[in-house]
Residue, then its C-alpha position, 0 to 999 in steps of 0.5 A: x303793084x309798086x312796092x314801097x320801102x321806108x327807112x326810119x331810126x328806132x324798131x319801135x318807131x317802125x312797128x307803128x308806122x307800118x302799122x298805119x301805111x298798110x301792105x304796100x309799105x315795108x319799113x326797116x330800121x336803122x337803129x341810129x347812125x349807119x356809119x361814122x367817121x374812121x376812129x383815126x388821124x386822118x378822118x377828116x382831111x383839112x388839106x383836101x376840102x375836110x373830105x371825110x372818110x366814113x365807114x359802117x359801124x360795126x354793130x349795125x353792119x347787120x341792120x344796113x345788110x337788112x336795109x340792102x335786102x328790103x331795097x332790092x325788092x322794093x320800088x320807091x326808097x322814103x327815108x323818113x327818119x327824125x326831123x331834125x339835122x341828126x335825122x337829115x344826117x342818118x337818112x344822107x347816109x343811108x342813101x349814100x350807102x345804098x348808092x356805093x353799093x349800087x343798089x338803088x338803080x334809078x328808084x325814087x328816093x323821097x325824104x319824108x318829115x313829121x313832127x308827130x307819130x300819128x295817122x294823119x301825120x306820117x301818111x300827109x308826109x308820105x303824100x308830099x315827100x321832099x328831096x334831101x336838104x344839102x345844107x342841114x347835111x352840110x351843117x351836120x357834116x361840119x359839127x361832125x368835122x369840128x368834134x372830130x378835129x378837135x377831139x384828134x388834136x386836143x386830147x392826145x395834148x392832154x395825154x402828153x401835158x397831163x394824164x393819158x386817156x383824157x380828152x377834149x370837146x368842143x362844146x362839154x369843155x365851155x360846159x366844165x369851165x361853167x361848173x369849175x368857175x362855179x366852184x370857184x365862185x364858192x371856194x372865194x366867196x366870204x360869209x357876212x352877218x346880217x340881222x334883220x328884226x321881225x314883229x309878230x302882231x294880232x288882229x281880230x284873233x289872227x297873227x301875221x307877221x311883218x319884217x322892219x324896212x324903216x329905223x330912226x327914218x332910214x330905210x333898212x338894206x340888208x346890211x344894215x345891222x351886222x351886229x348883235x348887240x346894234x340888233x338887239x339894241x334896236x329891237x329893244x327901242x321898238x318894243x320901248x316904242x310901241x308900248x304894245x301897239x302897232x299903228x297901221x300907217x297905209x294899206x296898198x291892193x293890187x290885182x296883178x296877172x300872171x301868165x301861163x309858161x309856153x309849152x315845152x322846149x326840149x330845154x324846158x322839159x329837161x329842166x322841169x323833169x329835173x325839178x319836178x320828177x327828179x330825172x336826169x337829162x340823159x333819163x328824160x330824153x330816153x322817156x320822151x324818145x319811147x312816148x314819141x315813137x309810139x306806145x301800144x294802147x290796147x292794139x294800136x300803137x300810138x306816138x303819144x307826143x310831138x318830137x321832142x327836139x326843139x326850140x321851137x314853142x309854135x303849136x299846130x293850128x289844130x292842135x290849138x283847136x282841139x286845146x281849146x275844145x278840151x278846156x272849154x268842156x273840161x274846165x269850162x268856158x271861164x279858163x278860156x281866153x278869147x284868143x289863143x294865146x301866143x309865144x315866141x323863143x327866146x332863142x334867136x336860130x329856133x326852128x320854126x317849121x318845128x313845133x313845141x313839145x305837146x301831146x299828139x292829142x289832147x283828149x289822151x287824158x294822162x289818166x285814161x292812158x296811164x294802164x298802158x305806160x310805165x311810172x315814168x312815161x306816166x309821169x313825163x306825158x303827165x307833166x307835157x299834157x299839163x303844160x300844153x294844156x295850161x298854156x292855152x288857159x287864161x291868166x290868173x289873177x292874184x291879188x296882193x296887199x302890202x301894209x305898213x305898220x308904224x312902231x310909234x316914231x321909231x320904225x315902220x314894219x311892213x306885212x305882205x300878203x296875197x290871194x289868188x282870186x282867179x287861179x286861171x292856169x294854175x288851176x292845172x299847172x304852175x311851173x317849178x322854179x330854180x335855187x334862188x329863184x323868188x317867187x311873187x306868190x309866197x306871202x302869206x295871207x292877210x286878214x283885213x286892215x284898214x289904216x289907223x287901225x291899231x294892232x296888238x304886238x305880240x313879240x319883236x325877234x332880232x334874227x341873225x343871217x348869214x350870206x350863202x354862196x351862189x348854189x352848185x348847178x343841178x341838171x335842171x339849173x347847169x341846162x337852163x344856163x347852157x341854153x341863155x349863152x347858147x352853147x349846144x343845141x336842144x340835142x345836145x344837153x343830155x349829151x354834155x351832160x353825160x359825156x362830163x360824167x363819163x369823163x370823170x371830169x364832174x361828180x355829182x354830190x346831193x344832185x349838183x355838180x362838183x368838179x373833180x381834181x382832173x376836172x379842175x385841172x383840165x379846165x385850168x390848161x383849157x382856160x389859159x391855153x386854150x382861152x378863146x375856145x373855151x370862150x363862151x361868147x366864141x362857143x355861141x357863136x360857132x353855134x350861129x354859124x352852124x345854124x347858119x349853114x343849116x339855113x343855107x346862109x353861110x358855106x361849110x368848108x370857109x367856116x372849116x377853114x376859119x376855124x382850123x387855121x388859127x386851131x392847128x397853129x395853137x396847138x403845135x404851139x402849145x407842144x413845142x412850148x409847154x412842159x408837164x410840169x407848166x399844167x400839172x403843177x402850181x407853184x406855193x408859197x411854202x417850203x419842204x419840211x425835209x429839204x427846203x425846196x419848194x412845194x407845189x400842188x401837182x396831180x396824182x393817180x388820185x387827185x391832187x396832192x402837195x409834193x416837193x419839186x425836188x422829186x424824186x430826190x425828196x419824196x415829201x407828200x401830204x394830202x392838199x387839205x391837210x395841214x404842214x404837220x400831217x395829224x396821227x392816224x385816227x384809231x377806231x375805238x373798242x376794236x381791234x385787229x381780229x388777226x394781230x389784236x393790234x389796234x385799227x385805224x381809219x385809212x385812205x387808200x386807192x378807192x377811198x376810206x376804209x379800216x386797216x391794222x396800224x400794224x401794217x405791213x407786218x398785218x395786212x387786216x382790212x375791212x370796209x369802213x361802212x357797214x354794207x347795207x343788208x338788203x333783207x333778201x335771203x341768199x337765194x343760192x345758200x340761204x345762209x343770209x341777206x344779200x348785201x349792197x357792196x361796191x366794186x372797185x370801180x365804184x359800181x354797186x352790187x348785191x352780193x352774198x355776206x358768205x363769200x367766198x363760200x358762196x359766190x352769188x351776187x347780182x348787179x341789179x337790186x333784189x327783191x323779196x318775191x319768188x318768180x311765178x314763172x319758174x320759182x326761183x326765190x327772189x326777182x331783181x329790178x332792171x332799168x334799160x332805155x328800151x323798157x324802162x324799169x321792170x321787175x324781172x327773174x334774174x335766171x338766164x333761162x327765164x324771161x320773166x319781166x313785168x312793169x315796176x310800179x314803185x319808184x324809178x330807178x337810174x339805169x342798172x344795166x342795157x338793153 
């Protein structure tokens, strides 16, 4: 009897396929990429066809040696990993290494594809295996040259213009310039006044309201009254006016449908995770990944959703079929439509062999499989199973009414308001929407009016406005974005996202994204020098052309060749003629107070500051928000220092604010200058006091005993107040990691106490 091995990515992933594929079938895996370009200059070889030098990573050394081992027993090799060009790419690889290692001899090699972890699914793929695809390898294999390159080359141009260990990507860099330009947008924009009138009017012992749109005959925009005293005056002619009556003057009805959103993309999940359940991209995509490779319900591990990267937003037949049997029994036959309803991309290079991100069944109810899954796997298989769900649903049919309302000859006030007379699919799912975003559904409800019916005016407001700046990107918002100009693909917007972050270059302030000091600096020397590759058009459409190998319509290597060119010439241009200064510094209008030379903006270790150019002989600095003449320290009131009794003041230092002796340096005396927050968990070593939230250095948070250094216990993970029912110790802590999710678990190394955290989801406070 043959026996048959089958390579796929995640442990996770392998425990439920072998469970469906019986004895015959062995399945190992990979855990991610076995091999990556060579963390040198030289890794990709322009001058020689972009060959590229690849090598094993280290850490999966051990998985590749299992892989060597299960293949010389085996008969037939199926590389069964993830349905896209990253998946084609890590099975290329796999196969290359067994090759070089002479271990596959003249066994079959078959690439199999499914789109959902399900019986039916993986074993119809076994069924009918396919080779590997050269173009979704070669496509892959260029996008992998282009960082590369780009990487190599760019960023120790950064280190030497601006600061060592920063770097450049081909794609998060469009990214950044979007969230700087954004900022910018902000810092220029210019507040106006506006004035808008209101009336409040009764009818039948019911109040609505209306907003004026007509004064002396002229249609009122939203600039035109920008006074208070033109406002007040004009509110005061309508009361006159009126002589507290409204005139209803015309009365307009209409049904309108609204349709159902299309199931998700990877895109759209990102997006209404981020609004709906507040999770990050990086967060959601590690949740989808654990619902996709199979979730153990009561004995059987099942892949609860379709793969979850995609631009695709076609459903499978059957899965339609099975919708449509759902909502007829569930809902009833009213919310169905008499054909299934259809949905195309917007995006142009979507993967149409893909399907839209849906539950592997719909009949899984969320609640019947809600025991078996964490809070926030409930939460986003909730959220997928809604949307799929209403899809498939009828329209809903909202019906507005608009009057307006004569203020005797001197103006017309305009009420609006809506019903929902038939709910159809939002009756189980409404889609959330952006900052700004209007909403057609948000008027208020309207008794009923009849024109030259007379109204009861109760009062007439004069309100003041204000204009707003456009809004910071979110996650949600920073995504959606991304994918109109096309820059990344499906796989990469968590990737960007988080690459940003790490790279300090971003920061994020109430959930929205705000560009650092470096940020802006890099962006500055990327947007001048570097200007067509920053491009967002140039960006979108590199990404075309990537898409266009991946369908075998274009070539890798000439598209290497078109880009490196032109790239190399850039940047050897850009060392010989730039200067430190050219990038880090801008020129102000002002002199130095001490010399008379020249200030300029320039960046520092901690951010950017004023300083002379006439440094180092004139060492004049101030912080760039304050004023030319510095203010005085600012004193904390009724405190003193506990060591020289002299008064304390607030500082700036190398981490931020804190509180310092003003009689520095002859006192050292510091202290935090917010209170750390007690935590109300007693020190489980000394039990002399509440642990307490601190940061370190590095601004990462801790909890810590207040007795240090008498007691040196502290722990990164949050406490909690319960003893351990395994082995007793006082408290348990809170761990979040991809693979588990978040878990209430005993901090004590040598015990494994760990169960599911049902409270509210946490970021990620360590790995797995």
């Amino acid at each position: 009897m043959s026996q048959n091995l089958v390579i796929v990515e995640s442990p996770a992933k392998a425990k439920t396929i072998e469970k469906y594929l019986g004895k015959d079938f062995q399945v190992q895996a990979s855990y991610g990429h076995v091999r990556d370009l060579v963390p040198k200059e030289g890794a990709v070889d322009p001058d020689n066809g972009f060959a590229m030098k690849y090598e094993v990573i280290e850490k999966n050394e051990k998985h590749v040696q299992a892989i060597a081992k299960a293949i010389r027993k085996a008969d037939v090799l199926f590389l069964a990993t993830d349905p896209d060009r990253e998946g084609e790419a890590i099975s290329w690889h796999i196969y290359e290494l067994l090759k070089e290692r002479e271990l596959l001899d003249d066994k079959p090699v078959h690439r199999v594809v499914f789109h959902e972890i399900t019986k039916r699914a993986v074993t119809e793929a076994i069924a009918h295996p396919k080779p590997l695809s050269t173009d979704l390898i070669n496509a892959q294999q260029a996008r992998r040259a282009l960082d590369y390159l780009v990487g190599f080359k760019l960023s120790p141009l950064l280190w030497k213009k601006i600061r060592r260990g920063l770097s450049a990507g081909r794609v998060q860099s469009p990214a950044l310039r979007m969230i700087v330009e954004r900022e910018q947008e902000i810092e220029r924009f210019t507040t106006r006044e506006y004035w808008t009138i209101e009336a409040t009017a009764a009818v039948e012992g019911q109040n609505l309201k209306a907003r004026l749109t007509h004064l002396d005959g002229e249609k009122q925009e939203q600039f035109s009254l920008t006074q208070e005293a033109e406002a007040y005056a004009a509110r005061d002619a309508l009361i006159a006016a009126a002589q507290g009556k409204l005139l209803v003057a015309k009365v307009e009805e209409k049904e309108r449908k609204r349709n159902p959103a299309a199931p998700f993309t990877t895109s759209t999940m990102q997006q209404e995770a981020a609004r709906k359940l507040g999770f990050t991209t990086k967060r959601t995509m590690t949740i989808a990944q654990q619902l996709y490779e199979g979730i153990d319900l009561g004995g059987e591990s099942v892949g609860l959703i379709s793969y979850m990267r995609t631009d695709s937003v076609n459903l499978a037949n059957e899965a339609v079929q099975e919708l449509r049997d759902l909502i007829a029994s569930r809902f009833g036959e009213d919310k169905l439509p008499k054909t299934p309803p259809q949905y195309k991309t917007k995006s142009k290079n979507a993967q149409e062999a893909h399907e839209a991100i849906r539950p592997t069944s719909a009949l899984r109810l969320p609640d019947k499989v809600k025991p078996f899954l964490s809070l926030e796997q409930y939460k986003l298989y909730n959220l997928i199973w809604q949307r799929t769900v209403a899809c498939q649903m009828i329209h809903a049919t909202i019906k507005t009414v608009s009057a307006d309302l004569a203020c005797g000859a001197k103006g017309v006030f305009r009420a609006t308001g809506s019903t929902v007379v038939n709910p159809g699919f939002m009756s189980v799912y409404l889609e959330g929407r952006d900052d700004g975003a209007a909403s057609e559904d948000e008027e208020g409800f309207l008794p009923t009016l009849k024109e030259g019916q007379t109204l009861d005016l109760l009062e007439v407001i004069a309100g003041q406005h204000f204009t707003e700046p456009p809004p910071r990107y979110t996650e949600a918002s920073l995504v959606k974005t991304l994918e109109e100009y096309g820059i990344g693909r499906p796989s990469t917007y968590a990737a960007i996202i988080s690459t940003l972050q790490q790279r300090h270059y971003v920061e994020l302030e109430n959930k929205r994204f705000r560009p650092t000091d470096v940020g802006s600096v890099v962006n500055k020397f990327l947007t001048e020098h570097f200007t067509q590759y920053v491009d967002y058009n140039f960006t979108a459409l590199l990404e075309d052309d990537l898409d266009a190998v991946s369908r075998g319509e274009k070539q890798w290597v000439p598209l290497m060749r078109e880009f490196w060119g032109p790239f190399k010439s850039l940047i050897e241009t850009k060392d010989e003629s730039l200067k430190r200064a050219d990038v880090t510094h801008e020129q102000l209008d002002e002199q130095c107070p001490e010399c008379g030379s020249q200030l300029s903006i320039r960046l520092g270790r901690n951010g950017r500051f004023v300083g002379c150019t006439n440094y180092p002989t004139c060492k004049y600095t101030r912080n760039l928000k304050e004023d030319a003449e510095p203010p005085p320290p600012e004193i904390v009131e009724g405190k003193t220092c506990p060591l020289c009794d002299s008064p304390l003041a607030i500082k700036t230092g190398r981490y931020g604010k804190f509180i310092g002796c003003s009689a520095y340096p002859t006192c050292k005396h510091i202290e935090p200058l917010e209170k750390p927050e007690d935590t109300g968990v007693p020190c489980p070593e000394c039990h002399k006091g509440n642990l307490i939230k601190r940061k370190s250095r590095f601004g990462k948070l801790f909890y810590s005993c207040p007795t240090y250094p008498k007691c040196k216990y502290a722990a990164w993970n949050p406490p909690l107040k319960e003893p351990c029912p395994k082995c007793g110790w006082p408290i348990l802590t809170l761990k979040t990691t991809k693979r588990r999710g978040t878990e209430k678990v005993c901090p004590q190394k040598d015990c494994d106490y760990a169960v599911p955290y049902e409270g509210e989801p946490l970021e990620e406070t360590s790995e797995a």
